[in-house]
Residue, then its C-alpha position, 0 to 999 in steps of 0.5 A: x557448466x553449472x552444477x545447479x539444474x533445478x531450473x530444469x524440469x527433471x522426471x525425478x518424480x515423474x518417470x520410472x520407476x514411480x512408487x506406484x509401479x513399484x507396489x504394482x509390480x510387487x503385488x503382482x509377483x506371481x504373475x511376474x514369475x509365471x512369465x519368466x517360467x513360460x519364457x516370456x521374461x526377455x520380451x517382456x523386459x525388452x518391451x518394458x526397455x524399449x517403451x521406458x526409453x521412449x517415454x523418457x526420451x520424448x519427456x526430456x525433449x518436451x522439458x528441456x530449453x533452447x539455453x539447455x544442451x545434453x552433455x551426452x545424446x539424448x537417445x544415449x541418456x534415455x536407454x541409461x535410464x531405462x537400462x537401469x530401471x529395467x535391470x534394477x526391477x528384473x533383479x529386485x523380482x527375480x530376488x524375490x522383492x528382497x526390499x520395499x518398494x520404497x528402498x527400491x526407489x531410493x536405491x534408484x534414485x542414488x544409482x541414477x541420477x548423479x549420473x542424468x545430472x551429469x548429462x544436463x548441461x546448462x548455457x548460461 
């Protein structure tokens, strides 16, 4: 197993949560909470789960290459990443976007990533 995997295309920048969704979903705040008041905030986060979980699956599988293997199910990683996404954006908006977008991100990324890394195994 090698430690360095910047051979490997990884969605670090690409997929979720992006700077970009993070300012939207803080510009839309209101909106956020009108949900959760009129009960849609679990199907919205199961959505948000099942679509994200989806899109990083199908990222992973078009990235990753014949000499790569997972070190955990690919279907196991991507509901990681998604998981954590979700519950980490359902508790920055239900807390009132205690931190910028920016923080949020970077607090993402050192939470998730050791372990996505951890999960990418190279054959060499």
């Amino acid at each position: 197993m090698l430690r360095d995997h910047s051979h490997i295309s990884t969605p670090k920048d690409e997929v979720l949560p992006s700077l970009a969704l993070l300012k939207h979903m803080q510009e839309y705040l209101p909106i956020h909470k009108a949900l959760v008041r009129g009960g849609a905030g679990d199907l919205l986060y199961k959505k948000m789960h099942d679509y994200w979980s989806r899109t990083i699956e199908a990222y992973f599988s078009a990235h990753m290459t014949q000499k790569h293997k997972m070190a955990v199910p690919l279907p196991i990683l991507a509901n990681y990443i998604a998981g954590s996404c979700t519950n980490l954006i359902k508790w920055w908006l239900e807390h009132n976007i205690p931190c910028s977008p920016e923080e949020m991100l970077h607090i993402f990324q050192l939470l998730v990533w050791p372990g996505v890394e951890a999960a990418l195994v190279s054959e060499e």
